[in-house]
KOLGU-4560 file (N, C-alpha, C; in nm, 3 decimals, padded with zeros to 5 digits):
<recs>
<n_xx: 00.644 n_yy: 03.149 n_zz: 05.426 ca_xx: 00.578 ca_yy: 03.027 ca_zz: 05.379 c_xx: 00.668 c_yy: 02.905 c_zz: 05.400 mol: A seq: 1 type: UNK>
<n_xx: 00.829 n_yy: 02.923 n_zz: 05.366 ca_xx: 00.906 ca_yy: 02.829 ca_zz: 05.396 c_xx: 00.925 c_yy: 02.743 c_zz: 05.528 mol: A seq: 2 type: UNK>
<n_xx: 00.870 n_yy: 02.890 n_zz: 05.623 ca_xx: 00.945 ca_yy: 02.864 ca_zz: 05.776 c_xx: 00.818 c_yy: 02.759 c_zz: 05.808 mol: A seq: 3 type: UNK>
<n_xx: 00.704 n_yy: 02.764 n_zz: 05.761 ca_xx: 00.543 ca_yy: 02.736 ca_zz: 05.801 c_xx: 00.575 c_yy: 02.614 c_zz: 05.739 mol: A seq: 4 type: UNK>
<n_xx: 00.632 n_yy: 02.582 n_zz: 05.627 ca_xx: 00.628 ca_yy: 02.403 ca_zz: 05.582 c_xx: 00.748 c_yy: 02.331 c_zz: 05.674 mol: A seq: 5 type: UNK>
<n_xx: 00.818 n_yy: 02.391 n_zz: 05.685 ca_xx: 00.947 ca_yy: 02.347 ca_zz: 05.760 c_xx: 00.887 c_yy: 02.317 c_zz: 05.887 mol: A seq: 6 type: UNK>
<n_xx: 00.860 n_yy: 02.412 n_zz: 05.979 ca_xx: 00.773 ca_yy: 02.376 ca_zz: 06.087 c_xx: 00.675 c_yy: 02.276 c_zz: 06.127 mol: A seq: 7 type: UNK>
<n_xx: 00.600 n_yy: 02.300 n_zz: 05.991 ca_xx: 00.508 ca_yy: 02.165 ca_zz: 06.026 c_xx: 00.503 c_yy: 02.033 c_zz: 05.976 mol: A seq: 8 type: UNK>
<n_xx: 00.627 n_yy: 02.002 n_zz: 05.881 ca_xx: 00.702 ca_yy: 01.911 ca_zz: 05.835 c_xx: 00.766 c_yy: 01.901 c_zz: 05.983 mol: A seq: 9 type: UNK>
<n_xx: 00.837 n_yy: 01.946 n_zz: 06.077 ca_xx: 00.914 ca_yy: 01.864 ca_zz: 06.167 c_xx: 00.804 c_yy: 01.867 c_zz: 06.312 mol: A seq: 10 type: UNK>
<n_xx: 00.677 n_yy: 01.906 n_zz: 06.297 ca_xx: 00.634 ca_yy: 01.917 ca_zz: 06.371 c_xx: 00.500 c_yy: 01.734 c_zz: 06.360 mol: A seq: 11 type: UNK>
<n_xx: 00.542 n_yy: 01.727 n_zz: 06.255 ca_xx: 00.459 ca_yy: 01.611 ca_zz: 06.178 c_xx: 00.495 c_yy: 01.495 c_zz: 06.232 mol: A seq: 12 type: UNK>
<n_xx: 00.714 n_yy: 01.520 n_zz: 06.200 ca_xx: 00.811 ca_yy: 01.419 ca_zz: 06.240 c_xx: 00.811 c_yy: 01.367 c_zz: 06.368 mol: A seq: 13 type: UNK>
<n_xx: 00.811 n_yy: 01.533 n_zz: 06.429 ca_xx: 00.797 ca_yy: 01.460 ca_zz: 06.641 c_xx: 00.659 c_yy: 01.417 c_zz: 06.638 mol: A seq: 14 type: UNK>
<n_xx: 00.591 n_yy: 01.400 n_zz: 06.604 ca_xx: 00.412 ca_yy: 01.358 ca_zz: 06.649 c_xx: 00.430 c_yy: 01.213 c_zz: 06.610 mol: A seq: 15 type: UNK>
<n_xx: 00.521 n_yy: 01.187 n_zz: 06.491 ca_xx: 00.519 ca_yy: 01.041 ca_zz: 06.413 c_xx: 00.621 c_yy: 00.944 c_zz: 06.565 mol: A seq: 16 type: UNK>
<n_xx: 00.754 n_yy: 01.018 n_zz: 06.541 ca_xx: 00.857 ca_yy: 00.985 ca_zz: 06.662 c_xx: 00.831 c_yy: 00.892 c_zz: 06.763 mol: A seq: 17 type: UNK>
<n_xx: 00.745 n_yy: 01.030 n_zz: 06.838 ca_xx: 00.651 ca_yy: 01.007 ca_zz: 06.993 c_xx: 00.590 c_yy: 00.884 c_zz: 06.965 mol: A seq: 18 type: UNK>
<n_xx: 00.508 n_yy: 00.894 n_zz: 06.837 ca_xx: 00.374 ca_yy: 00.767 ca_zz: 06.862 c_xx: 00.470 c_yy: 00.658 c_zz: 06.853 mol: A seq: 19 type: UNK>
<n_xx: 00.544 n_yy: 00.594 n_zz: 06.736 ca_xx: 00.605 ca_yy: 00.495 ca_zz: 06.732 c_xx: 00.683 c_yy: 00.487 c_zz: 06.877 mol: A seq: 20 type: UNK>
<n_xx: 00.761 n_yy: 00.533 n_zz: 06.923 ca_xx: 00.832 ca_yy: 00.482 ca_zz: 07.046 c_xx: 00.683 c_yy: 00.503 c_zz: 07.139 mol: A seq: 21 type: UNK>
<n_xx: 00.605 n_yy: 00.497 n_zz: 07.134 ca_xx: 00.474 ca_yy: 00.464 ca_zz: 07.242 c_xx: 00.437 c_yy: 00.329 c_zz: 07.179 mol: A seq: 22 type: UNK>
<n_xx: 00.475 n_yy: 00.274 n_zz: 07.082 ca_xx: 00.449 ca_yy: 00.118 ca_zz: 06.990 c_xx: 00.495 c_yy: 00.053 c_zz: 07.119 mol: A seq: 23 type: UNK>
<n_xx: 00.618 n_yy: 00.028 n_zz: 07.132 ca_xx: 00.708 ca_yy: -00.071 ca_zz: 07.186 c_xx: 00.661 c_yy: -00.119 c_zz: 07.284 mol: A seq: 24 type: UNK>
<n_xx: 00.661 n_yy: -00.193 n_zz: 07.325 ca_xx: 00.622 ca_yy: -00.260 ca_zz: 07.507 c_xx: 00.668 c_yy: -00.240 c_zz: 07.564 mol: A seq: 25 type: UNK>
<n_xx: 00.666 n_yy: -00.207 n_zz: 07.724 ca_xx: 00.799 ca_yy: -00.166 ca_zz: 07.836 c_xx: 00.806 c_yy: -00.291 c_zz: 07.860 mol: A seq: 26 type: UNK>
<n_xx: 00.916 n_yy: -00.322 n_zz: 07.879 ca_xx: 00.963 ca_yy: -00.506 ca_zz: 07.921 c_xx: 00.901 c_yy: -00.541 c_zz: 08.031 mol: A seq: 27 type: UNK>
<n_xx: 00.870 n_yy: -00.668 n_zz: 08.025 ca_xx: 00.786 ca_yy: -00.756 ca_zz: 08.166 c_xx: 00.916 c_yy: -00.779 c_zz: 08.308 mol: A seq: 28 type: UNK>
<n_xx: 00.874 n_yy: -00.684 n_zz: 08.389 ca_xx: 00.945 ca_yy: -00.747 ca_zz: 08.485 c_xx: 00.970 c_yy: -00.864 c_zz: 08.536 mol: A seq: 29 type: UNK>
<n_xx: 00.891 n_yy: -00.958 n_zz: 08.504 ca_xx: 00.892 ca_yy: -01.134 ca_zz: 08.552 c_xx: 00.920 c_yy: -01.168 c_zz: 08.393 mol: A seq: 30 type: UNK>
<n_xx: 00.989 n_yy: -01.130 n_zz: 08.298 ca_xx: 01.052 ca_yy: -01.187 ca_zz: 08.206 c_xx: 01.226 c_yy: -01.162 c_zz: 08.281 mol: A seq: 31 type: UNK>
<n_xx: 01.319 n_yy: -01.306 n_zz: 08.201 ca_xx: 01.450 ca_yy: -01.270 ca_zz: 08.272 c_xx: 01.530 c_yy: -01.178 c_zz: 08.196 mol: A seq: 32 type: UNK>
<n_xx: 01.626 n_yy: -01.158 n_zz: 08.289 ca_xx: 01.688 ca_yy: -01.027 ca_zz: 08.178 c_xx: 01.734 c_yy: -01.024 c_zz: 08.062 mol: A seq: 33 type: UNK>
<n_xx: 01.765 n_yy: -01.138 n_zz: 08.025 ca_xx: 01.813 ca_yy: -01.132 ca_zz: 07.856 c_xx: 01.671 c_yy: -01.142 c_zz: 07.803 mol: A seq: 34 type: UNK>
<n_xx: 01.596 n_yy: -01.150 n_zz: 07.833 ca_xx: 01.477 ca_yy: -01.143 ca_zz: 07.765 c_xx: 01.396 c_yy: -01.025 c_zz: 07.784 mol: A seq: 35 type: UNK>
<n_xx: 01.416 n_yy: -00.938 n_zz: 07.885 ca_xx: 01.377 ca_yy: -00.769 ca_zz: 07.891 c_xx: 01.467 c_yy: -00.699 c_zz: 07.776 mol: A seq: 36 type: UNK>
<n_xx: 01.569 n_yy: -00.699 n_zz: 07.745 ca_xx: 01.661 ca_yy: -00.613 ca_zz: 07.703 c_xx: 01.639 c_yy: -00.657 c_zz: 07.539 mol: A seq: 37 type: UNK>
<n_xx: 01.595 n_yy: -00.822 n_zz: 07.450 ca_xx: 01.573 ca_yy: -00.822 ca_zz: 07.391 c_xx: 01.449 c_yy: -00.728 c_zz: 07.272 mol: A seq: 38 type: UNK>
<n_xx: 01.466 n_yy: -00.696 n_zz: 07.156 ca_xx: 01.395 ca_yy: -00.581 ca_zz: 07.091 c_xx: 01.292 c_yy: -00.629 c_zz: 07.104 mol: A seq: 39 type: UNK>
<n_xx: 01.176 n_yy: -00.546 n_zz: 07.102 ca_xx: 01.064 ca_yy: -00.551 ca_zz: 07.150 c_xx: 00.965 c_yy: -00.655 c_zz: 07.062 mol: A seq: 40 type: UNK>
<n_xx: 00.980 n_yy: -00.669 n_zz: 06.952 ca_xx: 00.989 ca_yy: -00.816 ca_zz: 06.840 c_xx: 00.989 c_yy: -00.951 c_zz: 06.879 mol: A seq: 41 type: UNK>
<n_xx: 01.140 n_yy: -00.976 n_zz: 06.956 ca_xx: 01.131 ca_yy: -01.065 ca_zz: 06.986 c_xx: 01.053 c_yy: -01.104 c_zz: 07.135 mol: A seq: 42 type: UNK>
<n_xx: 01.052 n_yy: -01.007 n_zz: 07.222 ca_xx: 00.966 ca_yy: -00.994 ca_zz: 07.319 c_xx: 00.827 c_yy: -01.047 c_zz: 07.305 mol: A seq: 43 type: UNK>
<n_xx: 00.752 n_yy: -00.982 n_zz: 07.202 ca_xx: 00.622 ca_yy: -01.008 ca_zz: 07.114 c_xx: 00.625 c_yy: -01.104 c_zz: 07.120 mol: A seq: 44 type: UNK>
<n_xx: 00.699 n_yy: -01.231 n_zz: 07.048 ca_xx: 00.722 ca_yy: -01.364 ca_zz: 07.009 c_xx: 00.689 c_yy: -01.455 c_zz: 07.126 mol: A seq: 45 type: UNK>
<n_xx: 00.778 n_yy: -01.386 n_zz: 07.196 ca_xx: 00.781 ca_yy: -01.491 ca_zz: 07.363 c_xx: 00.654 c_yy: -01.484 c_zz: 07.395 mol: A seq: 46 type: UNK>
<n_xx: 00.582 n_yy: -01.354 n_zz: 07.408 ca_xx: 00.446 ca_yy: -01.306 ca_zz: 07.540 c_xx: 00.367 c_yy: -01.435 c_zz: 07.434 mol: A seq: 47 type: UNK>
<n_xx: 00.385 n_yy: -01.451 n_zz: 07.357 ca_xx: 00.271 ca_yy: -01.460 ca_zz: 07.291 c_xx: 00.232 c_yy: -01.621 c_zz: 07.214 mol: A seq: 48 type: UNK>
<n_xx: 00.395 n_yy: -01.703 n_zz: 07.248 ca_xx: 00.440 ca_yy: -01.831 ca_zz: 07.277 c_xx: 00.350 c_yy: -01.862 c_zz: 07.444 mol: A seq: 49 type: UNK>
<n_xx: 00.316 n_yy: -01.760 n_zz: 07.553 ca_xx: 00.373 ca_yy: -01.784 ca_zz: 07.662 c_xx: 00.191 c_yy: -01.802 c_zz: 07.670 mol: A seq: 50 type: UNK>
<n_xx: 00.116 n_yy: -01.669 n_zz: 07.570 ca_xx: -00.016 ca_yy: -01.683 ca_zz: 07.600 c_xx: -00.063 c_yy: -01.811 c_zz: 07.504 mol: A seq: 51 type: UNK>
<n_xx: 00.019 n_yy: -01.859 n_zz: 07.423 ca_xx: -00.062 ca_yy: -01.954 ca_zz: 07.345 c_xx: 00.004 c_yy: -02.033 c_zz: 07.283 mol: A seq: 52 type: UNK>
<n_xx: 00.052 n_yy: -02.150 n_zz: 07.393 ca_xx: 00.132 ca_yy: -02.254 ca_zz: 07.395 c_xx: 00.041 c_yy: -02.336 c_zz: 07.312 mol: A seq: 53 type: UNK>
<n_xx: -00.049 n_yy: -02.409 n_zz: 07.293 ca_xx: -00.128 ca_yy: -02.496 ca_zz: 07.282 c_xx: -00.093 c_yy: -02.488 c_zz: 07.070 mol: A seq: 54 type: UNK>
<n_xx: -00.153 n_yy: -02.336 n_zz: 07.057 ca_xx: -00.062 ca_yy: -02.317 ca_zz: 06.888 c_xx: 00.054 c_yy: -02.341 c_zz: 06.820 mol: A seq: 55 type: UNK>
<n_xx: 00.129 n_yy: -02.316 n_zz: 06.920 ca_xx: 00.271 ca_yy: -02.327 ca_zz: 06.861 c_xx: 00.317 c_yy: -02.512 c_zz: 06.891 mol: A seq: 56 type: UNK>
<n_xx: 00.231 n_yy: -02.556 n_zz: 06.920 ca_xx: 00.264 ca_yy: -02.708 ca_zz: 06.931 c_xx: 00.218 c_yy: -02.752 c_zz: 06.869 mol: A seq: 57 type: UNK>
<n_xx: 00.133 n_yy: -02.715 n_zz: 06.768 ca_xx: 00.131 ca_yy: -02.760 ca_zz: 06.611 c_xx: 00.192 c_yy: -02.741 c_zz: 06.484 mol: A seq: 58 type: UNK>
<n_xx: 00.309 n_yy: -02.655 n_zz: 06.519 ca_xx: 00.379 ca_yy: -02.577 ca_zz: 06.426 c_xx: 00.525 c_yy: -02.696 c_zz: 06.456 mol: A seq: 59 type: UNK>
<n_xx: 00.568 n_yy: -02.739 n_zz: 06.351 ca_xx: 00.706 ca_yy: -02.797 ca_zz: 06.391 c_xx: 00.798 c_yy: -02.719 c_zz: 06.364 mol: A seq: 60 type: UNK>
<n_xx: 00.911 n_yy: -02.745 n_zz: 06.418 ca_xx: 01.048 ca_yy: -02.683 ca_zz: 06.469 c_xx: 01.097 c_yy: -02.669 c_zz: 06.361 mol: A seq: 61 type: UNK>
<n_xx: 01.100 n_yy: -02.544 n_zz: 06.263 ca_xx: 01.134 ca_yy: -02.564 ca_zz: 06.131 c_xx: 01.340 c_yy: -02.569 c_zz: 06.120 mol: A seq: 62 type: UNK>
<n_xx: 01.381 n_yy: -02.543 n_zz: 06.205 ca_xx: 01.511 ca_yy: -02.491 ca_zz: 06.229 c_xx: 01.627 c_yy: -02.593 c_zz: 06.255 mol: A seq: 63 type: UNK>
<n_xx: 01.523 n_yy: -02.735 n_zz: 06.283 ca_xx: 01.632 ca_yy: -02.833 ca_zz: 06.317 c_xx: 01.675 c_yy: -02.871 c_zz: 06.492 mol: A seq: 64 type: UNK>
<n_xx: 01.632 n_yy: -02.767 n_zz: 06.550 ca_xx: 01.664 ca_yy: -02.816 ca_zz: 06.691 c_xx: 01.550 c_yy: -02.861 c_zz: 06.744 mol: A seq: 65 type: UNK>
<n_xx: 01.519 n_yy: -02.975 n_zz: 06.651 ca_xx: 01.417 ca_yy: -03.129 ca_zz: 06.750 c_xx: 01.556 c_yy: -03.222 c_zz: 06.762 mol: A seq: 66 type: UNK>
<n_xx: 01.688 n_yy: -03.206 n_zz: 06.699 ca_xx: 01.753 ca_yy: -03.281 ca_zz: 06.767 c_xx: 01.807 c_yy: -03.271 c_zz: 06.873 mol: A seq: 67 type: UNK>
<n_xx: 01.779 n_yy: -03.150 n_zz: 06.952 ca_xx: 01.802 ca_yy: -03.099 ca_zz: 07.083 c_xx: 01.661 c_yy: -03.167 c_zz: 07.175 mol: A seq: 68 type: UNK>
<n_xx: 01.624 n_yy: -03.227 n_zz: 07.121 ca_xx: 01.489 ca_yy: -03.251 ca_zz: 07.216 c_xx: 01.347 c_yy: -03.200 c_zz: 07.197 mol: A seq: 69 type: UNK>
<n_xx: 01.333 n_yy: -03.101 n_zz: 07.110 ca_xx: 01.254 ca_yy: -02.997 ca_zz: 07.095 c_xx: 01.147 c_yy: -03.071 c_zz: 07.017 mol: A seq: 70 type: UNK>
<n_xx: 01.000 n_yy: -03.084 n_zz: 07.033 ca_xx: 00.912 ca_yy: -03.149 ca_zz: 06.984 c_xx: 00.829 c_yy: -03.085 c_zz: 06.877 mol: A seq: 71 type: UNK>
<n_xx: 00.832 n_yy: -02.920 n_zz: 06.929 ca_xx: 00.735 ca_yy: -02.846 ca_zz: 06.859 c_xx: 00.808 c_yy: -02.736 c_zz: 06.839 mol: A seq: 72 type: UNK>
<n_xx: 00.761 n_yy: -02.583 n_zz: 06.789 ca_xx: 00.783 ca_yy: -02.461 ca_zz: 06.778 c_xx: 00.796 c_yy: -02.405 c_zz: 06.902 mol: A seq: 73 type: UNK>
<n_xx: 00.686 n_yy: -02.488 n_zz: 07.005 ca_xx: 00.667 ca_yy: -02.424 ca_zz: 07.180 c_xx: 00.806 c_yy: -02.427 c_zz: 07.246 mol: A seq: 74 type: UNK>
<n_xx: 00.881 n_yy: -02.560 n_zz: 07.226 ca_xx: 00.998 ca_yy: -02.596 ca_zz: 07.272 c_xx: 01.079 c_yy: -02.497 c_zz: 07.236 mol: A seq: 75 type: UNK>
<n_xx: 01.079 n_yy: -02.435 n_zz: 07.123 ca_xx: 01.183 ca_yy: -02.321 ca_zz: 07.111 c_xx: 01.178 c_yy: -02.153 c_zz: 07.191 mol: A seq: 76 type: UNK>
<n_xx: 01.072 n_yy: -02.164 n_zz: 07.256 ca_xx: 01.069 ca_yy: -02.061 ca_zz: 07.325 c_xx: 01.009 c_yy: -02.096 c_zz: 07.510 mol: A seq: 77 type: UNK>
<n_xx: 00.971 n_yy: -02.171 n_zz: 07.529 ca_xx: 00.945 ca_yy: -02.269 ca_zz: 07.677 c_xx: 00.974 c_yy: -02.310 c_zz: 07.665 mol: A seq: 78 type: UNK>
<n_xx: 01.101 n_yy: -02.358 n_zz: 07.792 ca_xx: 01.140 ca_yy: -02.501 ca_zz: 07.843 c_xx: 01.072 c_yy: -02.550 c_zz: 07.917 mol: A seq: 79 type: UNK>
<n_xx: 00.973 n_yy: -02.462 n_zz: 08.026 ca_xx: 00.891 ca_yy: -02.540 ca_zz: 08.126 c_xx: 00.761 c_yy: -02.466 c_zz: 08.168 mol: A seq: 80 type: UNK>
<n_xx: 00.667 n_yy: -02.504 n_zz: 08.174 ca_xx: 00.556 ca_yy: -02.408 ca_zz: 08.244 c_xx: 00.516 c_yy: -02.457 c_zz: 08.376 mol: A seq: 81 type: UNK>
<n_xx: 00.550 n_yy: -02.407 n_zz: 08.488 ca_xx: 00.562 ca_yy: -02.538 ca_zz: 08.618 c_xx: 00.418 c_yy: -02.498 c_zz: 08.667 mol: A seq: 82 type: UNK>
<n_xx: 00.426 n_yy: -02.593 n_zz: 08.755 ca_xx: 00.266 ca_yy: -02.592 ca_zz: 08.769 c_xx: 00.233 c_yy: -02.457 c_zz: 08.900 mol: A seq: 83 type: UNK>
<n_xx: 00.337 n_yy: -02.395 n_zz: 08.908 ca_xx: 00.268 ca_yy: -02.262 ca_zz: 08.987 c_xx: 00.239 c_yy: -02.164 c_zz: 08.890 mol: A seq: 84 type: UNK>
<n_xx: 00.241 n_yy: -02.187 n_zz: 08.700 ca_xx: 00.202 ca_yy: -02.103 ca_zz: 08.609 c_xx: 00.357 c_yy: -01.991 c_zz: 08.581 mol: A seq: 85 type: UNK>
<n_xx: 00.466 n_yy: -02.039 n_zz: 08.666 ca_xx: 00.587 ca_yy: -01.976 ca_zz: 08.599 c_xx: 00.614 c_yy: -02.013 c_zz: 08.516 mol: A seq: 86 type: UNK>
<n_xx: 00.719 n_yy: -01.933 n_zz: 08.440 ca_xx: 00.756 ca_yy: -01.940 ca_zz: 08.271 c_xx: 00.908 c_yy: -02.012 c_zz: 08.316 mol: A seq: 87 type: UNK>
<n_xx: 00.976 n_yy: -02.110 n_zz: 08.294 ca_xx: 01.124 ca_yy: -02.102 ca_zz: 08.233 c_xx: 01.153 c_yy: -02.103 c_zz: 08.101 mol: A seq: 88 type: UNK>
<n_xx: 01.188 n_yy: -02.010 n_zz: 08.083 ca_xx: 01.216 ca_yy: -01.989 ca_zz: 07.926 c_xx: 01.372 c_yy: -02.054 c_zz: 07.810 mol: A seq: 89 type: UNK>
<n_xx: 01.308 n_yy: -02.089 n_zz: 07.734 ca_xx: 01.436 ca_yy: -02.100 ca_zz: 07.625 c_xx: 01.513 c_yy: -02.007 c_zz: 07.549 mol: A seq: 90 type: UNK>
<n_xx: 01.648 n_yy: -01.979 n_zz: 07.573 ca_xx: 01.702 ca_yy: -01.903 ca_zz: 07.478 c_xx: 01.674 c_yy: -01.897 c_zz: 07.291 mol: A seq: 91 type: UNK>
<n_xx: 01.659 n_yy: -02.067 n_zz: 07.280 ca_xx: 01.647 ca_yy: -02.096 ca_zz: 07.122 c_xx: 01.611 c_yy: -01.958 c_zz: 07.061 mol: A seq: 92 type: UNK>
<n_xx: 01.473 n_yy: -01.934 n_zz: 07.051 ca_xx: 01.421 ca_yy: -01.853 ca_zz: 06.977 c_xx: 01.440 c_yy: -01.702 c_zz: 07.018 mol: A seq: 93 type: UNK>
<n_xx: 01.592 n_yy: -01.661 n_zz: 07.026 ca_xx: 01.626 ca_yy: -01.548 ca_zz: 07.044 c_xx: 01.653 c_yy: -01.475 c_zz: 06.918 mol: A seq: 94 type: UNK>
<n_xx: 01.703 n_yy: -01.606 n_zz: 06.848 ca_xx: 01.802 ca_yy: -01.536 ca_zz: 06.768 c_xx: 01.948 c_yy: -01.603 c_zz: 06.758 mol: A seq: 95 type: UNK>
</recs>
């Protein structure tokens, strides 16, 4: 009876394991590399600055670096969206 809870107590654990590391995102190859290698969190943050710039430019820069130039929340994670639809990105909101 022991071996049967034990078993399916760790058999519970790898099923939980597996799924969570299937959570994570595999990094964007057209993200740059300090920004692939970043945890998958802050990754989230960026894709999602990157799909919805227009939001985060209503949010102000709660952190203080508008004295860097920074106008909005967008500024902390885009520096540029050029008009061929590439990303240059900001370190700011790494961390």
């Amino acid at each position: 009876m022991r071996r049967s809870l034990w078993a399916l107590g760790g058999g519970i654990a790898l099923a939980l394991a597996l799924t969570l590391a299937a959570c994570a995102p595999a990094p964007d190859a057209s993200l740059p590399q300090w920004l692939r290698t970043a945890p998958y969190e802050v990754r989230d943050a960026y894709a999602y600055a990157v799909a919805h710039p227009e939001v985060l430019e209503y949010m102000p820069c709660y952190c203080g670096c508008n004295g860097g130039g920074h106008r909005s929340n967008r500024d902390c994670y885009i520096q540029e969206i050029r008009r061929d639809g590439t990303v240059k990105y900001d370190f700011h909101a790494t961390g």
